[in-house]
LODOMAR-415695 format. One record per residue (C-alpha): residue in three letters; x, y, z; residue number from 1. Coordinates in nm, 4 decimals. Example, Ala and Ser with C-alpha at 12.3 -4.5 7.8 and 13.67 -1.06 7.14 Angstrom:
2
<node residuo="Ala" c1="1.2300" c2="-0.4500" c3="0.7800" num="1"/>
<node residuo="Ser" c1="1.3670" c2="-0.1060" c3="0.7140" num="2"/>
***
This chain:
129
<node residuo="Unk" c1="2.0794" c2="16.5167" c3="6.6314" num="1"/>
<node residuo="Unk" c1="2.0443" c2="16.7728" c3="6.8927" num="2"/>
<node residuo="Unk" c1="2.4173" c2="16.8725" c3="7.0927" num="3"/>
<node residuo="Unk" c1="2.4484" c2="16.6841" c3="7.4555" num="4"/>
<node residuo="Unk" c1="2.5846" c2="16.3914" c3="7.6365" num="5"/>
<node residuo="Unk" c1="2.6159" c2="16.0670" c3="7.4322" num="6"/>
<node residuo="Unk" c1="2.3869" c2="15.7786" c3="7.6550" num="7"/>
<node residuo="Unk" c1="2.7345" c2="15.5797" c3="7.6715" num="8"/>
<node residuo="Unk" c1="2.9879" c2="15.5614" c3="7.9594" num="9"/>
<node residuo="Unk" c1="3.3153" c2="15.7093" c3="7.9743" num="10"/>
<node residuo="Unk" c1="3.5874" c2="15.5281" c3="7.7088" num="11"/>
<node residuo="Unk" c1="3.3194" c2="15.2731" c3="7.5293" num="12"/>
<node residuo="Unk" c1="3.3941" c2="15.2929" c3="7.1939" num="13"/>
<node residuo="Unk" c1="3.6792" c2="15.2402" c3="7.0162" num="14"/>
<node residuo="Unk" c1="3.6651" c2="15.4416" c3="6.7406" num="15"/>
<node residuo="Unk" c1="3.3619" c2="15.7168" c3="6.6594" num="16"/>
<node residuo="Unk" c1="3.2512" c2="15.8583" c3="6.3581" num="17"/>
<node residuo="Unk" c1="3.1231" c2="16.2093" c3="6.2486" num="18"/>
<node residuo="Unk" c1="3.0717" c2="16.3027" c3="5.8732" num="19"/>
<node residuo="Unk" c1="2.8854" c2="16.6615" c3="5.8104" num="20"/>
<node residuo="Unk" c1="2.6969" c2="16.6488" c3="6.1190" num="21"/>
<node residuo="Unk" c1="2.8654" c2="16.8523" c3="6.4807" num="22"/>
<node residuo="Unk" c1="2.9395" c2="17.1669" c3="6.2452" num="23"/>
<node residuo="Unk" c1="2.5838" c2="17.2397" c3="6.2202" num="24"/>
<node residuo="Unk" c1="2.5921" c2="17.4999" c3="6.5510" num="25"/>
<node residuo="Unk" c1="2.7925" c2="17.7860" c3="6.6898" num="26"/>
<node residuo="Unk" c1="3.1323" c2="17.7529" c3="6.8037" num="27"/>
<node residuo="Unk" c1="3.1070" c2="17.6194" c3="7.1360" num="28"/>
<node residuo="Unk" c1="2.8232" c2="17.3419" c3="7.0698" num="29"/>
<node residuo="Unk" c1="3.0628" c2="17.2356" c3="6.7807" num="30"/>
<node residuo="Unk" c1="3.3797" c2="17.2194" c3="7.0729" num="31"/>
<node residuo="Unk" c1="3.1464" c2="17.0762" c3="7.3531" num="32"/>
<node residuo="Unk" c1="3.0322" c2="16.8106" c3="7.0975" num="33"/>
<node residuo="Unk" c1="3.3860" c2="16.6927" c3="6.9863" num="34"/>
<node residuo="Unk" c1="3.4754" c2="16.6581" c3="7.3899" num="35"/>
<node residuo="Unk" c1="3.1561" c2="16.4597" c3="7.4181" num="36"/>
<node residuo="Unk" c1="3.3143" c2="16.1951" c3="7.1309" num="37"/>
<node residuo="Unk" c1="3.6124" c2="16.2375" c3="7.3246" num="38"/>
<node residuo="Unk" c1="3.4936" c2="16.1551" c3="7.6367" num="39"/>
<node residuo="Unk" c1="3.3300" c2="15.8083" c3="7.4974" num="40"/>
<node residuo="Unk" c1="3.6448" c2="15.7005" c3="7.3294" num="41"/>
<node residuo="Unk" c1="3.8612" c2="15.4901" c3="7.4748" num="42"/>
<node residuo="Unk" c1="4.2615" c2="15.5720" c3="7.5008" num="43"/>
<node residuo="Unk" c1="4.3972" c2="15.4611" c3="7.2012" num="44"/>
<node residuo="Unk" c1="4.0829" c2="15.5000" c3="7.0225" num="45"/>
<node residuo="Unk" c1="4.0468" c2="15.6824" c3="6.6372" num="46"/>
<node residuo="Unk" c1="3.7921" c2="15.9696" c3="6.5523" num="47"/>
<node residuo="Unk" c1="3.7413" c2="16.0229" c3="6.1980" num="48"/>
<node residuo="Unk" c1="3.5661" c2="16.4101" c3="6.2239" num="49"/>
<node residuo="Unk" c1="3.4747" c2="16.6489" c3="5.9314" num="50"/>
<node residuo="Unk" c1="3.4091" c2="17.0288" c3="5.9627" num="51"/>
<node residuo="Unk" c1="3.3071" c2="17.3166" c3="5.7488" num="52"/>
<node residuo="Unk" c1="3.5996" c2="17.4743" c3="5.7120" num="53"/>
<node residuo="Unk" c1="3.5867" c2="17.8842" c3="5.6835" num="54"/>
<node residuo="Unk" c1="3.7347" c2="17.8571" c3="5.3300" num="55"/>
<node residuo="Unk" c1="3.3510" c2="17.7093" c3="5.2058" num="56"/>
<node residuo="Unk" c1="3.1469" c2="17.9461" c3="4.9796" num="57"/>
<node residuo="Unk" c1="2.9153" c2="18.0134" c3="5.2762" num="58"/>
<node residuo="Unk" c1="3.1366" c2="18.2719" c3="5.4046" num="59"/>
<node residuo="Unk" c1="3.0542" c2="18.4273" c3="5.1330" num="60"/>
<node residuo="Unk" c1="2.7329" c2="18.4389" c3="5.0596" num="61"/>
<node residuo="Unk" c1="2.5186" c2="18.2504" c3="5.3806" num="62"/>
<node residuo="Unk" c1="2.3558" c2="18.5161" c3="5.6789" num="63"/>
<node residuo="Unk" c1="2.6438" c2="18.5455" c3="5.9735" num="64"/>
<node residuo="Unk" c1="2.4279" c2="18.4979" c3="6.2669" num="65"/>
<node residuo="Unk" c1="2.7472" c2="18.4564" c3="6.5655" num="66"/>
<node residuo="Unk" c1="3.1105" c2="18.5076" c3="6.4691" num="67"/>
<node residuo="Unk" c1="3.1974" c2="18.2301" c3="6.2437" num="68"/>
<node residuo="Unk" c1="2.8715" c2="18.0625" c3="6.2029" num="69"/>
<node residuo="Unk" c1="2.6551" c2="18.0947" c3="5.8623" num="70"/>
<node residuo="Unk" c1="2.3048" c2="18.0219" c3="5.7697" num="71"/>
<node residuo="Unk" c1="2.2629" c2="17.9597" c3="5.3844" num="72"/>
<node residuo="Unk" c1="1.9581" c2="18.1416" c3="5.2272" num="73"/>
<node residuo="Unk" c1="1.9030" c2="17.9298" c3="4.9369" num="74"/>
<node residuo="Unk" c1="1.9963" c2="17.5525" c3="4.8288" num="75"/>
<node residuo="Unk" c1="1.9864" c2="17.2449" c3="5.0392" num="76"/>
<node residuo="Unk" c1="2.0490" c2="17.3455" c3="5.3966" num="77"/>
<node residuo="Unk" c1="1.8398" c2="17.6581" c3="5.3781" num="78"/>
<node residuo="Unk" c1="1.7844" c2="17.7723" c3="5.7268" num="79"/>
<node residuo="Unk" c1="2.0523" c2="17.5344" c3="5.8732" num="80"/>
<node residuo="Unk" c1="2.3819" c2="17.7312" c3="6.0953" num="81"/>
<node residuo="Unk" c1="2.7368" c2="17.5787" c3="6.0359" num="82"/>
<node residuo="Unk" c1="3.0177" c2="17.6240" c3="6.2577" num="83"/>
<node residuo="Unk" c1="3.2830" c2="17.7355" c3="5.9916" num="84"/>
<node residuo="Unk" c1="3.5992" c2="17.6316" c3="6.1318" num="85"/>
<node residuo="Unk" c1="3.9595" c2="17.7633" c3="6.0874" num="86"/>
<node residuo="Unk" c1="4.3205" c2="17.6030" c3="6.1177" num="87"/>
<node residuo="Unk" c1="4.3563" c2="17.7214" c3="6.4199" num="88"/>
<node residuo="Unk" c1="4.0031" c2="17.5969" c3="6.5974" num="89"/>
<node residuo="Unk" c1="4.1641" c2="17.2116" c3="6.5500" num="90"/>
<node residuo="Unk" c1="4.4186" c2="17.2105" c3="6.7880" num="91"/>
<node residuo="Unk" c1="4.1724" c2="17.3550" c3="7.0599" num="92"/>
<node residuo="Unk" c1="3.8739" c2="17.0900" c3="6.9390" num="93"/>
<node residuo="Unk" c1="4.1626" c2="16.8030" c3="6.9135" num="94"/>
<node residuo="Unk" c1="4.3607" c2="16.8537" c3="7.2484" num="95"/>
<node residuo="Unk" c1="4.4325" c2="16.5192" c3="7.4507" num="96"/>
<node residuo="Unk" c1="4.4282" c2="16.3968" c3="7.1033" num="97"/>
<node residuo="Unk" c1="4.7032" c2="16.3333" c3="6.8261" num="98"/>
<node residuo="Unk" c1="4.5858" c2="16.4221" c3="6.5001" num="99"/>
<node residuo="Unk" c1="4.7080" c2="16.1613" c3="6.2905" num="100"/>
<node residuo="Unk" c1="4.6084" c2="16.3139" c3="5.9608" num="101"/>
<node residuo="Unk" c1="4.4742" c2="16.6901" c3="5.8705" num="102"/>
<node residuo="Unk" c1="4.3296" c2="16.7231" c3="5.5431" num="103"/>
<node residuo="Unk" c1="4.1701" c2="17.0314" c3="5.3825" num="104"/>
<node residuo="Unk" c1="3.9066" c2="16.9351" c3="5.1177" num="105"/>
<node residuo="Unk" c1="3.8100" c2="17.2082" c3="4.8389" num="106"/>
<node residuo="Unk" c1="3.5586" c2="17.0743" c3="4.5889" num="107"/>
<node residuo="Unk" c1="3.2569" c2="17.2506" c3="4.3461" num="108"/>
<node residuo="Unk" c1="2.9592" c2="17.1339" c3="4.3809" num="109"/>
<node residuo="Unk" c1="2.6702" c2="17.2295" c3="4.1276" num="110"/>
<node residuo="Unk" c1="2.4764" c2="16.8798" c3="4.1521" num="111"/>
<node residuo="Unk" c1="2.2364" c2="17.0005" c3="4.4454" num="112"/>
<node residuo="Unk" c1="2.2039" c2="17.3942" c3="4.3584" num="113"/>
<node residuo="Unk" c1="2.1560" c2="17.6033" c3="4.0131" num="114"/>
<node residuo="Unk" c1="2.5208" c2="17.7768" c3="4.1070" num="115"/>
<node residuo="Unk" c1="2.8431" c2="17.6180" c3="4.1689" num="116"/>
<node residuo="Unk" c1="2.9636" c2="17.6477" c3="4.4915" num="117"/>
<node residuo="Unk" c1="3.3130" c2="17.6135" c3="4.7073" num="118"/>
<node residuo="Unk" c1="3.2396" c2="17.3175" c3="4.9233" num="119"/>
<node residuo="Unk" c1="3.5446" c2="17.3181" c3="5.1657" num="120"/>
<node residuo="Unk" c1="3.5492" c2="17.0933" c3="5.4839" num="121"/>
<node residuo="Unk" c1="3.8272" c2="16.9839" c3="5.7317" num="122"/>
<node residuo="Unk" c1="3.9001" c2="16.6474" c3="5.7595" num="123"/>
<node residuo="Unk" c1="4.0473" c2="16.4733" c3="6.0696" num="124"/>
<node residuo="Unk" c1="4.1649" c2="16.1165" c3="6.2125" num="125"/>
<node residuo="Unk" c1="4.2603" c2="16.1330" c3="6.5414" num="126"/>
<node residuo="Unk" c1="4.3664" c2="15.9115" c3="6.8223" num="127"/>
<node residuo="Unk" c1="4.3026" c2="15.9570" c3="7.1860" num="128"/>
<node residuo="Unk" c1="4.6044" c2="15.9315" c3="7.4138" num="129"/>
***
């Protein structure tokens, strides 16, 4: 799914859903497509978001290609840029939103590549006021 407007008028939906997908970019396409889920959410309405969090293995070892964003070299998502976000990026991404619960995920994962790996993500319910 490329970043841009959702075909859906302002405050349709009442709740919106985005596992593993709006980190894949650089900072501001991951912010711009937050506010687009935003914008089609109507007041009241829940989000349910995960984000790469900066604490994943990729900070490690993927290619920094703009400041925060990595590109892994190997495994799964070869080739792909994540948006590695810190504490402080989810009160920007979540204004004229209360975050209802903030969790920070840390699991290995060895299933998918011949090392294990810190897989660390944000994970965030939110409701629009």
């Amino acid at each position: 799914v490329e970043p841009g407007p959702i075909p859906a008028e302002d405050e349709s939906y009442d709740a919106v859903l985005s596992m593993y997908a709006i980190e894949h970019g650089v900072r501001n396409e991951v912010k711009k497509s937050i506010e687009e889920l935003h914008r089609v959410l109507k007041k009241g309405g829940l989000s349910l978001i995960t984000l790469s969090s900066i604490d994943d293995s990729m900070s490690e070892s993927g290619q920094p290609v703009a400041p925060g964003t990595y590109v892994p070299t190997e495994g799964p998502e070869k080739g792909i840029q994540h948006y590695l976000t810190e504490r402080e990026d989810i009160d920007e991404f979540f204004s004229g939103q209360e975050v209802l619960e903030l969790s920070h995920v840390l699991s290995w994962l060895s299933a998918l590549q011949s090392d294990k790996r810190l897989d660390a993500h944000w994970a965030v319910i939110a409701r629009k006021t």
